[in-house]
C-alpha positions as CSV (number, residue, x, y, z in Angstrom):
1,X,36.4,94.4,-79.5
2,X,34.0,91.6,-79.2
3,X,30.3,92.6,-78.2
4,X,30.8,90.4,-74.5
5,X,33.3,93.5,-73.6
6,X,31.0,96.0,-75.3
7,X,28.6,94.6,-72.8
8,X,30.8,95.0,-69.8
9,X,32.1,98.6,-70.7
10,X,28.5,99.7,-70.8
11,X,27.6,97.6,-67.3
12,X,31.1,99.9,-65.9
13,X,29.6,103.2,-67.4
14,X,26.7,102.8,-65.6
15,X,28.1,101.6,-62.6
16,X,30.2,104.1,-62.4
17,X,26.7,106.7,-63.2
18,X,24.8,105.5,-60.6
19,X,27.4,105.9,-57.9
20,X,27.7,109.4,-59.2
21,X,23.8,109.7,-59.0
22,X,23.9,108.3,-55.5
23,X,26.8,110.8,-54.7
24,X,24.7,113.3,-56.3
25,X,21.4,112.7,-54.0
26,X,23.8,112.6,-50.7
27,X,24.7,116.1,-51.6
28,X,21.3,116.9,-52.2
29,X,19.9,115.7,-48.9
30,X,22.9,117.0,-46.8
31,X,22.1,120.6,-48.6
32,X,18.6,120.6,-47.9
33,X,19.1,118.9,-44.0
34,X,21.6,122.4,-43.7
35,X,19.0,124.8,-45.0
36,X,16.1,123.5,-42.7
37,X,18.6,123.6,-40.1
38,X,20.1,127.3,-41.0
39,X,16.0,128.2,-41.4
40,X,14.9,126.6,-37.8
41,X,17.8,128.8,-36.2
42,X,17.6,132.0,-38.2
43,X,13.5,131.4,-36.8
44,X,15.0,131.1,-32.9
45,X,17.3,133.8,-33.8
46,X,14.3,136.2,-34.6
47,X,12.4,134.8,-31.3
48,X,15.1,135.6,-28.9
49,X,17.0,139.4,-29.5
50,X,19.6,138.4,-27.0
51,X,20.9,135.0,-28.8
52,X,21.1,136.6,-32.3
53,X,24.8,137.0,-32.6
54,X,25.5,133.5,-31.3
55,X,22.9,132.1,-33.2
56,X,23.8,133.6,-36.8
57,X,27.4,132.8,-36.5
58,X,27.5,129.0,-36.6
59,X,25.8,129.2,-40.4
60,X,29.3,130.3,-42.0
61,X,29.9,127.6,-43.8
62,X,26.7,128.8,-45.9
63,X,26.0,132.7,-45.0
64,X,23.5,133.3,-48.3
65,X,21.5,130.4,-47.1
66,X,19.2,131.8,-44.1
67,X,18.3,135.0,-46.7
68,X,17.6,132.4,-49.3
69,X,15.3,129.9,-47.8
70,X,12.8,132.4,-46.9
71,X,12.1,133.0,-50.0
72,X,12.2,129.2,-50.6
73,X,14.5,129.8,-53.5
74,X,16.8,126.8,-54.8
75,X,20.2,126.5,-53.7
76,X,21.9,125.8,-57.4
77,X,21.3,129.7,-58.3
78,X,22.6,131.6,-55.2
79,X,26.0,131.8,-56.8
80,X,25.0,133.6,-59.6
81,X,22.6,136.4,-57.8
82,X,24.7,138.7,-55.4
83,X,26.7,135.6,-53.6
84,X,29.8,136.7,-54.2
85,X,29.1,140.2,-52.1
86,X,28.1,137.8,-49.2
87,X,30.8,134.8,-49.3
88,X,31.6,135.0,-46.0
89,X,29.9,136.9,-43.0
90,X,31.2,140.2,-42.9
91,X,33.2,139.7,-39.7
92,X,34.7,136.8,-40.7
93,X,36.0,138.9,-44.2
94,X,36.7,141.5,-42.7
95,X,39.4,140.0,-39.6
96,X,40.6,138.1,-43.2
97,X,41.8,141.0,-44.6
98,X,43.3,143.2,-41.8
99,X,45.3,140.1,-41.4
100,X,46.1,139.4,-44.9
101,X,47.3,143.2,-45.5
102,X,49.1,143.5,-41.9
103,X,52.3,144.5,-43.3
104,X,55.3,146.1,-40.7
105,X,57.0,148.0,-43.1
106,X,56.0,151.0,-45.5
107,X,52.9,150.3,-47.9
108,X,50.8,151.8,-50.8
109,X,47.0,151.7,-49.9
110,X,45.3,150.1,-52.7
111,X,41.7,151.1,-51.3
112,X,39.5,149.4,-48.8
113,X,37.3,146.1,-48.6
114,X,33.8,145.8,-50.2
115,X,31.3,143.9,-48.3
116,X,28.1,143.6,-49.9
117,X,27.2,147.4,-50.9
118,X,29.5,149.2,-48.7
119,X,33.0,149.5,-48.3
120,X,34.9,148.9,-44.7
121,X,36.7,151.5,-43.7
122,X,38.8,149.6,-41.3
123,X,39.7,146.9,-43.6
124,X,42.7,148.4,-45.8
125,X,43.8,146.6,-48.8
126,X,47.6,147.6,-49.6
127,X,50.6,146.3,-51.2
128,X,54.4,146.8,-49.3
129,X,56.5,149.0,-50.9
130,X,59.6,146.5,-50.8
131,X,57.7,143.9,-52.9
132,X,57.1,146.5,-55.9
133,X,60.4,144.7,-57.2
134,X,58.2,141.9,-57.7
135,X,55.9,143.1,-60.4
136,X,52.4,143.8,-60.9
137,X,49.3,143.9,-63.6
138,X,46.6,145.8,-63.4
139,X,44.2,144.8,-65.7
140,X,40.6,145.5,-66.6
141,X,38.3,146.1,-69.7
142,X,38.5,149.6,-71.4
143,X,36.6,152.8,-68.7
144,X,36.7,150.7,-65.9
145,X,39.4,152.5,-64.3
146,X,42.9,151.3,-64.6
147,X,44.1,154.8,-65.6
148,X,43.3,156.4,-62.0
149,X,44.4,153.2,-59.9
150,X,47.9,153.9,-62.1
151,X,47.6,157.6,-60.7
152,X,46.8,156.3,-57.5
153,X,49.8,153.8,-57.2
154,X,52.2,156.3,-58.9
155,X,51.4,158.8,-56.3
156,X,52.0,157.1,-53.7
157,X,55.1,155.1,-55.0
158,X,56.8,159.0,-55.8
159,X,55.6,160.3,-52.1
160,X,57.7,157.5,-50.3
161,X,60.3,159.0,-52.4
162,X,61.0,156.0,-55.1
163,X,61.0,158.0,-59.0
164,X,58.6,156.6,-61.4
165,X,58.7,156.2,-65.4
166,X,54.8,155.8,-66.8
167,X,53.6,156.4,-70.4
168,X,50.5,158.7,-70.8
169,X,48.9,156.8,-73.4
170,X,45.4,159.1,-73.6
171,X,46.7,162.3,-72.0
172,X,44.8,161.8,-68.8
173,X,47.6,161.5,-66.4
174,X,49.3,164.1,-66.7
175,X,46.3,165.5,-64.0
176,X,49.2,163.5,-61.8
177,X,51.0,167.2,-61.8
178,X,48.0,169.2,-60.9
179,X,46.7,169.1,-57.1
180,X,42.7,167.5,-57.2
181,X,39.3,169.4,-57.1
182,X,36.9,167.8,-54.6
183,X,33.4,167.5,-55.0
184,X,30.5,166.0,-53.1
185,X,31.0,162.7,-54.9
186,X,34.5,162.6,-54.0
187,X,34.3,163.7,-50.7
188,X,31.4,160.9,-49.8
189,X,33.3,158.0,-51.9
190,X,36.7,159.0,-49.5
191,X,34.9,158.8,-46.2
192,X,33.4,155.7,-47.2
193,X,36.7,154.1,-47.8
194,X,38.3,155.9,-44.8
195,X,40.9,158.0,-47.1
196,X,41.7,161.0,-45.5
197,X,41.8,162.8,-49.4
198,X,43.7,166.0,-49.7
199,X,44.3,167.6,-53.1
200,X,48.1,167.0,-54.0
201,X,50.7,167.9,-56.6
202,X,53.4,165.3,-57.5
203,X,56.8,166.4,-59.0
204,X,56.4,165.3,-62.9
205,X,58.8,165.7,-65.7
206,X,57.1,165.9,-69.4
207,X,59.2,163.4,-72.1
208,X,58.5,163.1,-75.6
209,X,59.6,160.6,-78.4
210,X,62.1,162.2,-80.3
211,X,60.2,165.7,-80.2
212,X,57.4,164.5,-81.0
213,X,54.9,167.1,-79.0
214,X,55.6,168.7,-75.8
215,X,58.4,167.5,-73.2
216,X,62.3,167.0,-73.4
217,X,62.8,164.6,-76.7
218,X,64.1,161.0,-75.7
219,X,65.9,159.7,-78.8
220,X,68.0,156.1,-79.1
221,X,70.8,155.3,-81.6
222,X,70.2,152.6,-83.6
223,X,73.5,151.1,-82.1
224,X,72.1,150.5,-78.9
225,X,68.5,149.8,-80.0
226,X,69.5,147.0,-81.6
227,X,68.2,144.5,-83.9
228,X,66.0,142.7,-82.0
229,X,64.3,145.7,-80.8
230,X,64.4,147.2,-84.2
231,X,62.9,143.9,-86.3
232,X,60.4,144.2,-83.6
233,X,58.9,147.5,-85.0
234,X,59.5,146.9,-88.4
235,X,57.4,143.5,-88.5
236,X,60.6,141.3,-89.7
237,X,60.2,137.3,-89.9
238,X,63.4,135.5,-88.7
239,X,65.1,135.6,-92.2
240,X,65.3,138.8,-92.3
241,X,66.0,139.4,-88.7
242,X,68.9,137.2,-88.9
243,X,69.8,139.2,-91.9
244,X,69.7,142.6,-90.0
245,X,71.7,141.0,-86.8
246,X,74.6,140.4,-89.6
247,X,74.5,144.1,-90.6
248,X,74.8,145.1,-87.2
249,X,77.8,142.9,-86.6
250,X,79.4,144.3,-89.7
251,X,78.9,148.1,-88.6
252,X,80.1,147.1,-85.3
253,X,83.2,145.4,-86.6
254,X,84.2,148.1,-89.2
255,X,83.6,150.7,-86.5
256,X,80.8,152.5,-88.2
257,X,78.3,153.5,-85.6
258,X,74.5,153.5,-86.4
259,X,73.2,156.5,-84.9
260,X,70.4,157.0,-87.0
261,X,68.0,155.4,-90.1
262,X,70.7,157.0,-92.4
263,X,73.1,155.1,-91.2
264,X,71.8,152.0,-91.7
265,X,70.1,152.6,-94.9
266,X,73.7,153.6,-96.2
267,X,75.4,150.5,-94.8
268,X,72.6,148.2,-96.2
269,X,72.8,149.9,-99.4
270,X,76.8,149.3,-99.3
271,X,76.9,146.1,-98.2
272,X,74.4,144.6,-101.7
273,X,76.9,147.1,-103.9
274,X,80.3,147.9,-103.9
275,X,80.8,146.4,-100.2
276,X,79.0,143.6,-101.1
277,X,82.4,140.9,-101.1
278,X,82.9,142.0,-97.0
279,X,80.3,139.8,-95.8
280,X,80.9,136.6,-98.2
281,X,83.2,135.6,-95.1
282,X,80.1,135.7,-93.1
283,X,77.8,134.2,-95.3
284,X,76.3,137.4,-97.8
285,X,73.9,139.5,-97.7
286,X,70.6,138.8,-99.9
287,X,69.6,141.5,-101.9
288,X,66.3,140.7,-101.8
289,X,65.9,140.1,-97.9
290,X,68.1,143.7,-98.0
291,X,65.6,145.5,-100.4
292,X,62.4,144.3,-97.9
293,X,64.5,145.9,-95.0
294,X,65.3,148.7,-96.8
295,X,61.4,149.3,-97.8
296,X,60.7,148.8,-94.4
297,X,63.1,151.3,-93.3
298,X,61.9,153.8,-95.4
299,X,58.4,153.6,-94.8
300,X,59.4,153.8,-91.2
301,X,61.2,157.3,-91.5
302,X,58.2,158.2,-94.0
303,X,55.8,157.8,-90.9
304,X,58.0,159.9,-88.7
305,X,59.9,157.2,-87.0
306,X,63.4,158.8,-87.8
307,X,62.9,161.2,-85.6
308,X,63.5,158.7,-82.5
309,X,66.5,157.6,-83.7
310,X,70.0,160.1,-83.2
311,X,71.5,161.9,-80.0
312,X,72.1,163.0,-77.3
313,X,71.1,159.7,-76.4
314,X,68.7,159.6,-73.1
315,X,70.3,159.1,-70.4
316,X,68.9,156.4,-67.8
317,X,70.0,158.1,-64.5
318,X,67.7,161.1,-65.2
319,X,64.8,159.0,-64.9
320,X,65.7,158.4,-60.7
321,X,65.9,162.0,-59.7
322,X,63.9,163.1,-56.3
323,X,63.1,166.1,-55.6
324,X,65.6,168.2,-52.8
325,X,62.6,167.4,-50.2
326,X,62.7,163.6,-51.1
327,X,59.9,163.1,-53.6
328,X,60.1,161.2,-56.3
329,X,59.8,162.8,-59.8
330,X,57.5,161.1,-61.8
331,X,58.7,160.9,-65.4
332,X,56.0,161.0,-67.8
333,X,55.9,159.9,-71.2
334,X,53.5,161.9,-73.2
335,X,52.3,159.2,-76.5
336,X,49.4,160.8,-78.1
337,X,51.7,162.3,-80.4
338,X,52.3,158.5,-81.7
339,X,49.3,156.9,-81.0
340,X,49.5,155.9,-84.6
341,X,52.3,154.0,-84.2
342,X,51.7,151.2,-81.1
343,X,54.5,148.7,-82.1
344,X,57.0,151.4,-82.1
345,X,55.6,153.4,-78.9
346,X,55.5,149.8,-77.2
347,X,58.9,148.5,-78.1
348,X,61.0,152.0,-77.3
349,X,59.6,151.1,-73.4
350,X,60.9,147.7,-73.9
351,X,64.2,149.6,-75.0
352,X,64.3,151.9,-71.9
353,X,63.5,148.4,-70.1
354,X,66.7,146.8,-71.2
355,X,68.8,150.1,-71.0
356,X,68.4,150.3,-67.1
357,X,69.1,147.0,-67.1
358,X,72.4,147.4,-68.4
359,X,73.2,150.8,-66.6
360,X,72.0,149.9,-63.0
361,X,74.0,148.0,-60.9
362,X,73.1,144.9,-58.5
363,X,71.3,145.9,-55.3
364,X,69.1,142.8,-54.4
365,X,66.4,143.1,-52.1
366,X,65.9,146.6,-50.5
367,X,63.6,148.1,-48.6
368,X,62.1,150.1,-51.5
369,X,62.3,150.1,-54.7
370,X,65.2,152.6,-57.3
371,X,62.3,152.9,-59.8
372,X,58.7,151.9,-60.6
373,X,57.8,151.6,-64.1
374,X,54.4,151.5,-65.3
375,X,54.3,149.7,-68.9
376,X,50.8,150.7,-70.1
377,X,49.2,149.3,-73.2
378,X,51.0,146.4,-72.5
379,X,49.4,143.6,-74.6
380,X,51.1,146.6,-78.3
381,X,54.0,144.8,-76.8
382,X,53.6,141.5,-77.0
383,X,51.6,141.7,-80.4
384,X,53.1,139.7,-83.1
385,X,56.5,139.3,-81.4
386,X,59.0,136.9,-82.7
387,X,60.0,134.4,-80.4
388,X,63.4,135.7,-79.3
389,X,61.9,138.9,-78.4
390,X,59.9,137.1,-76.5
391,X,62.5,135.7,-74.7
392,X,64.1,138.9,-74.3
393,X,61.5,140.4,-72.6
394,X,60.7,137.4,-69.7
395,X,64.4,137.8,-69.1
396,X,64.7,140.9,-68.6
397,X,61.3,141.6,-66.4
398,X,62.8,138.0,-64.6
399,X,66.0,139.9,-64.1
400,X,65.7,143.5,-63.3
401,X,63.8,142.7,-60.2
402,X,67.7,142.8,-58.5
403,X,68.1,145.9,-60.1
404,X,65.4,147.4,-58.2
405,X,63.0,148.0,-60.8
406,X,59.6,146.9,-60.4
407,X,57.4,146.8,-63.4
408,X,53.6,147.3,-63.4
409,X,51.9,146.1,-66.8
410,X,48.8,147.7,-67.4
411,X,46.2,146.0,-69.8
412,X,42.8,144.4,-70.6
413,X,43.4,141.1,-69.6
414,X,45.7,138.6,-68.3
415,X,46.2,136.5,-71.5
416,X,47.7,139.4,-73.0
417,X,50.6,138.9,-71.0
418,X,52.7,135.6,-72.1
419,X,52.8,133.3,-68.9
420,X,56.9,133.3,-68.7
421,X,56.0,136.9,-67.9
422,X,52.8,136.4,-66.2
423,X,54.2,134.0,-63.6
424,X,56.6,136.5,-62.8
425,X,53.9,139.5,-61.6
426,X,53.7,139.1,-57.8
427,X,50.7,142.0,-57.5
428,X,47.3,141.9,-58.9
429,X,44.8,144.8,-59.3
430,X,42.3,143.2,-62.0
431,X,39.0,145.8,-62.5
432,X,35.7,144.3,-63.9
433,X,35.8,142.3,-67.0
434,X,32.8,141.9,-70.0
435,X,31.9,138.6,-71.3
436,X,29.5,139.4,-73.8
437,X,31.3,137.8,-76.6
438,X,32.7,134.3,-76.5
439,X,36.4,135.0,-76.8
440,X,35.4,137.3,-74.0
441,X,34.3,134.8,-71.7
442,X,37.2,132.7,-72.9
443,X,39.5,135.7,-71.3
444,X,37.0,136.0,-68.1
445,X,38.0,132.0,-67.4
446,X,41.7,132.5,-68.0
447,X,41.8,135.3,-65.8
448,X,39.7,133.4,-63.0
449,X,42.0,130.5,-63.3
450,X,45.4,133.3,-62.6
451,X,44.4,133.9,-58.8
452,X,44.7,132.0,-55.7
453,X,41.8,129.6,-54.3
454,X,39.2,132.6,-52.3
455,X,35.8,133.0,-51.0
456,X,34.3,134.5,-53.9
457,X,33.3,132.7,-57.3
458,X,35.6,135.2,-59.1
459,X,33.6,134.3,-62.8
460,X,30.7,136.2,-60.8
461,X,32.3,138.9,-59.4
462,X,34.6,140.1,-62.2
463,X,31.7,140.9,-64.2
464,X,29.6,143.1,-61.2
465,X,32.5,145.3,-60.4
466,X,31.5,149.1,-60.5
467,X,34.3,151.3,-61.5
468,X,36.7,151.9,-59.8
469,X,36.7,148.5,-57.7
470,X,38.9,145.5,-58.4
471,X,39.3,142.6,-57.3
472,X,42.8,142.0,-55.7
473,X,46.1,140.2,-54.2
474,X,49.1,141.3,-54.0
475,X,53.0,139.7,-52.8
476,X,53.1,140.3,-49.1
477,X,56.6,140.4,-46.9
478,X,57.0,137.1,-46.5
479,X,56.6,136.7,-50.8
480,X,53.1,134.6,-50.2
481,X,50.3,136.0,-51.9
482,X,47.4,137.7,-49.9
483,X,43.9,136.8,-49.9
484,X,41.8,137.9,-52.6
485,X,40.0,141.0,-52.0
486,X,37.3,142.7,-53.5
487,X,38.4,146.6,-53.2
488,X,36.8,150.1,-53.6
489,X,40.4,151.7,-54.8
490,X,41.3,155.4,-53.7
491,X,40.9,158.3,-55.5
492,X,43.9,159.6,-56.9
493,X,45.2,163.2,-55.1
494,X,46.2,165.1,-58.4
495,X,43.6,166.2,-61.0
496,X,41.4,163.3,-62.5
497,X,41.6,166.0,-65.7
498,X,44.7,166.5,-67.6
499,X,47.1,169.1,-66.5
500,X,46.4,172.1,-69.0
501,X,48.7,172.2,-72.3
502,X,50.2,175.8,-71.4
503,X,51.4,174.5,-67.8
504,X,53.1,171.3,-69.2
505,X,55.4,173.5,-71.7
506,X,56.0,175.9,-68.7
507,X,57.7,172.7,-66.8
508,X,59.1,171.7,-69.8
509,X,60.8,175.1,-70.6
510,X,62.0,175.2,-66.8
511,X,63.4,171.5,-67.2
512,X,67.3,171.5,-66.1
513,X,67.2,168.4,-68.7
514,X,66.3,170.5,-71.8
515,X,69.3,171.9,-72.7
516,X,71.3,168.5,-72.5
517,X,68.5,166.8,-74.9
518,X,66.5,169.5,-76.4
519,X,69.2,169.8,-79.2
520,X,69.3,167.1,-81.8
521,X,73.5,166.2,-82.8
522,X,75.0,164.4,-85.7
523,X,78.3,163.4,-85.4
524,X,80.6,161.5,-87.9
525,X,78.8,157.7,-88.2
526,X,78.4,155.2,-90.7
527,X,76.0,157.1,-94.0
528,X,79.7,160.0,-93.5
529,X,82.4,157.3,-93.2
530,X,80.6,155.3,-95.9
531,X,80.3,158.0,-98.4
532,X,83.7,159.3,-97.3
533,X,85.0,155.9,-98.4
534,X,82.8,155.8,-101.7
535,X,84.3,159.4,-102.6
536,X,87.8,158.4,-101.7
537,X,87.5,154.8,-104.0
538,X,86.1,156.9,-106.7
539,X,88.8,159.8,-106.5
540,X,91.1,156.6,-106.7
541,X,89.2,155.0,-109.8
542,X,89.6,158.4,-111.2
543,X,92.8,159.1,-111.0
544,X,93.6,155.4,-112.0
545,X,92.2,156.1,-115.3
546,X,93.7,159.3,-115.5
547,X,97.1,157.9,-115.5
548,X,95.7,155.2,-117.9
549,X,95.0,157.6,-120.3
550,X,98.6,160.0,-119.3
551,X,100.3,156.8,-120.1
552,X,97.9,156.0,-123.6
553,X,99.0,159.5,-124.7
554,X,102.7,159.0,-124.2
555,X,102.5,155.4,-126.4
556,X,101.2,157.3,-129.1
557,X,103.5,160.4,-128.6
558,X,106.7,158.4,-128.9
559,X,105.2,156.4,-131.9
560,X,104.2,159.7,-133.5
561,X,107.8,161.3,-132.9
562,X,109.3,157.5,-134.4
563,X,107.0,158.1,-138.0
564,X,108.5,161.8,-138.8
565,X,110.5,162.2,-142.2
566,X,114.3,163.2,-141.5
567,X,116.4,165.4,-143.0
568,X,119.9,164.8,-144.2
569,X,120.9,166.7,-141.1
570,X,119.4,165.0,-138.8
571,X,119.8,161.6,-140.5
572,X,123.6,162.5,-139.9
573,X,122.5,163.8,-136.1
574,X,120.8,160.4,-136.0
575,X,123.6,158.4,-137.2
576,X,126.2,159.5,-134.8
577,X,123.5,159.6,-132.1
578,X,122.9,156.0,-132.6
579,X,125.9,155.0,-132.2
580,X,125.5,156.2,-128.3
581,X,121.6,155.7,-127.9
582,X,119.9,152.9,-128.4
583,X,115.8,152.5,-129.7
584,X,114.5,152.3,-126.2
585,X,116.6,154.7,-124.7
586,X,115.5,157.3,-127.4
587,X,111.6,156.2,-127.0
588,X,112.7,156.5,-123.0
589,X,113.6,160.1,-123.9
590,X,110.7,161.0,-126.4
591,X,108.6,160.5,-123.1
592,X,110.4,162.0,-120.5
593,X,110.2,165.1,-122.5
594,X,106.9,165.2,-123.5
595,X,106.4,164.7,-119.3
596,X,108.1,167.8,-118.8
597,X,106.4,169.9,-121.4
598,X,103.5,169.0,-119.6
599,X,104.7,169.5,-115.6
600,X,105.8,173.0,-117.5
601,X,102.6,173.8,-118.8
602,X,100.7,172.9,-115.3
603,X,102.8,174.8,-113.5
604,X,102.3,177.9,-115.6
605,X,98.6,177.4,-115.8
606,X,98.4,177.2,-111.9
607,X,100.3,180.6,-111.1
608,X,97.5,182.1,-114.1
């Protein structure tokens, strides 16, 4: 480039600067020209009672500005004080939002509007229940409430009489079984939001992982976990994955079922020994990539794990019961007992996932949904995950929306969702978020840029949210999203402390679903059939060698009985039996007598 068009780029850079100075100083003077003019009428405003609602409501296009000129304070920091509390005049918000959330059919009541410091009764922010098919998040750093707004939604989902599946990560919501304790605190925070709060009991059912602490076990095969699901928890690259795919095809050809860790242990083992020429067809087994999977499989079972996998397999239907009054039972997976094991506790609800998506049938849109299922500690799921799994996961949450399933992920933030699965979450309930680190402000900006255009600078508000506000929008009837609401959410109407330990075993021990899965089974699979074959090839080997040996003996028989001295009687015998027998026929005889002195003697010794 020669220095002439050096020259000219710079005279086009600041060409282009000064027009964006000059835009600048336009913007500058208009801002100032609207804050004498919002000051000269908030001033007439003052001098004339009768004109002040007239007068204050033309200044909406900037309703911090007559509090802020007063105090003569500039207009580039407005935003950050308490703006976004004020982004619109209240009555302008509030009309907004009784719109937005003007729904003709049945609807969950998130909570109501905030405007400045107080809530507005009359503004309710709610979410229909025939769009919970469309998925939802609710999101929000750790103690700002996303455990109760669960409670809240799940109690209201099972009181319109649509079953729910949740997973109690901490133990906490299982208070969704025990009617609610008011208080002075909670009676004030529920008139301020206009909720009529009444202390309520929901129908709950207590499940367990495999036994695993107290509630009717929920156990898998191995079959139907598969190995997608299964490389998932055992950390597997692709190699090996693919390796383990080719197992399962080879049980599932040869009619060996996997029930348990056993059984594919056994098959592995097989498949890099004595069965290892059945897969050459298929391309072999490596018996290295076998041996990692089979360390990984026994450190597994060393952690526990084994117990998940066996039968009575669990059942999908029992998971949309309703009570004979038309509640819904809210099935609740108690997880403390695995809290040490997040991958696995993360991927069996991605298993229960895909197996209603196989059992349910088609059903479209509906007025409500068959189930709503509450994936908490979503972002375990998602950690790590190959790419296919991946895959399998956007499908299926893309999918199961015609099942009637609608799926609520609850986690931290939005980026710990993938997008493919993001874009498919209709509902947002996001409680405040921290951006004292940079990765955390990183998160704060993603999440900003997840939610439709609204009057509040959302960077602002998602860090001044008290608990137990959120800021949200939701799918409404017509599948367009809602305005963007800064909400005080309910307070949930079961115990906001965890149902006491002896009352959950007394449900559980009354549970009509006990005796068809309290029992662990273990009927004839792959490790039996495996080492029933093994025993049967050996048995064969055996007696192989056996008549190796039977047949050794009888060589050296007849060529013992050929090397005797005769005598001259015999020699005579032998002459004239010669002439009728020849040297094969007599070895032929030799044998078939020594075979019956031994049939004799077996015989004998078995009547002893």
């Amino acid at each position: 480039m020669t220095t002439n068009d050096d020259a000219r780029l710079a005279a086009e850079e600041a060409a282009k600067a000064a027009v964006a100075a000059e835009e600048a100083a336009e913007a500058a003077r208009k801002k100032a020209d609207d804050l004498a003019r919002a000051a000269t009428q908030q001033q007439e405003a003052t001098a004339s009672v009768e004109s002040e609602p007239a007068t204050q409501e033309p200044a909406a296009p900037e309703p911090a500005a007559p509090e802020a000129a007063p105090a003569a304070a500039p207009p580039e920091p407005a935003p950050n004080e308490s703006a976004p509390r004020a982004a619109q005049p209240s009555s302008d918000m509030v009309e907004i939002v009784k719109k937005g959330y003007a729904f003709d059919g049945p609807a969950l009541i998130i909570g109501a509007l905030v405007d400045g410091e107080d809530a507005v009764p009359e503004a309710q922010v709610r979410i229909p229940l025939g769009m919970l098919n469309r998925h939802g998040l609710v999101a929000g750093a750790t103690g700002t409430g996303k455990t109760k707004t669960l409670q809240v939604l799940a109690e209201q989902v099972a009181a319109q009489g649509v079953p729910v599946f949740a997973a109690d990560i901490k133990g906490d919501l299982s208070g969704i079984a025990t009617p609610g304790v008011s208080n002075e605190k909670l009676a004030a925070r529920s008139l301020s939001i206009g909720q009529d709060w009444k202390p309520a009991a929901t129908p709950t059912e207590y499940f367990t992982l495999g036994g695993l602490g107290t509630g009717v076990p929920i156990r898998a095969s191995v079959d139907t976990f598969g190995p997608l699901l299964l490389s998932k928890v055992l950390g597997l690259n692709e190699t090996q994955e693919s390796s383990l795919s080719l197992v399962f095809h080879y049980a599932r050809e040869a009619k060996q079922p996997l029930i348990d860790l056993d059984d594919l242990r056994a098959v592995l083992t097989y498949l890099t020994g004595t069965g290892k020429e059945e897969l050459k067809a298929l391309g072999g087994l490596s018996a290295s990539t076998a041996g990692v999977i089979l360390r990984e499989l026994i450190a597994f079972a060393d952690e526990g794990a084994d117990v998940f996998f066996g039968q009575p397999e669990i059942d999908t239907s029992d998971f949309l019961r309703t009570t004979p009054d038309g509640l819904g039972i809210v099935s609740l997976l108690e997880v403390p007992s695995v809290q040490d094991k997040p991958a696995l506790f993360s991927t069996f609800l991605m298993y229960l996932l895909s197996q209603l998506f196989r059992d349910l049938p088609e059903v479209g849109d509906t007025d409500k949904p068959k189930l709503v299922f509450f994936f908490d500690e979503a972002h375990l799921l998602f950690k790590d995950a190959s790419k296919d799994f991946l895959e399998q996961v956007a499908q299926t949450v893309r999918l199961i929306r015609s099942k009637g399933v609608g799926i609520f992920f609850v986690t931290q933030t939005p980026k710990d969702v993938p997008t493919d699965v993001l874009a498919q979450l209709g509902s947002r309930v996001q409680h405040q978020l921290r951006a004292h680190t940079p990765d955390a402000a990183k998160a704060l900006k993603a999440t900003v840029s997840t939610y439709p255009n609204s009057q509040y600078d959302l960077g602002e508000v998602l860090t001044q949210l008290s608990i137990g506000e959120a800021i949200v929008t939701v799918m409404n009837e017509k599948g367009a999203p809602s305005p963007v609401a800064w909400t005080r959410v309910r307070a949930p109407q079961g115990s906001m402390e965890p149902t006491p330990a002896e009352a959950i075993k007394a449900t559980v021990d009354a549970s009509p679903l006990l005796p068809k899965y309290g029992t662990a089974v273990n009927p004839e699979s792959a490790s039996e059939m495996i080492g029933a074959k093994e025993s049967a090839a050996a048995a064969a080997a055996k007696a192989e060698q056996q008549a190796k040996d039977e047949a050794d003996r009888w060589s050296e028989e007849i060529k013992r009985q050929s090397r005797r001295p005769r005598t001259r009687s015999s020699t005579s015998t032998s002459r004239s039996t010669s002439r009728r027998q020849s040297p094969m026929e007599k070895a032929a005889g030799e044998a078939g007598r020594t075979l019956a002195r031994e049939i004799i003697k077996n015989i004998f010794k078995r009547r002893r």
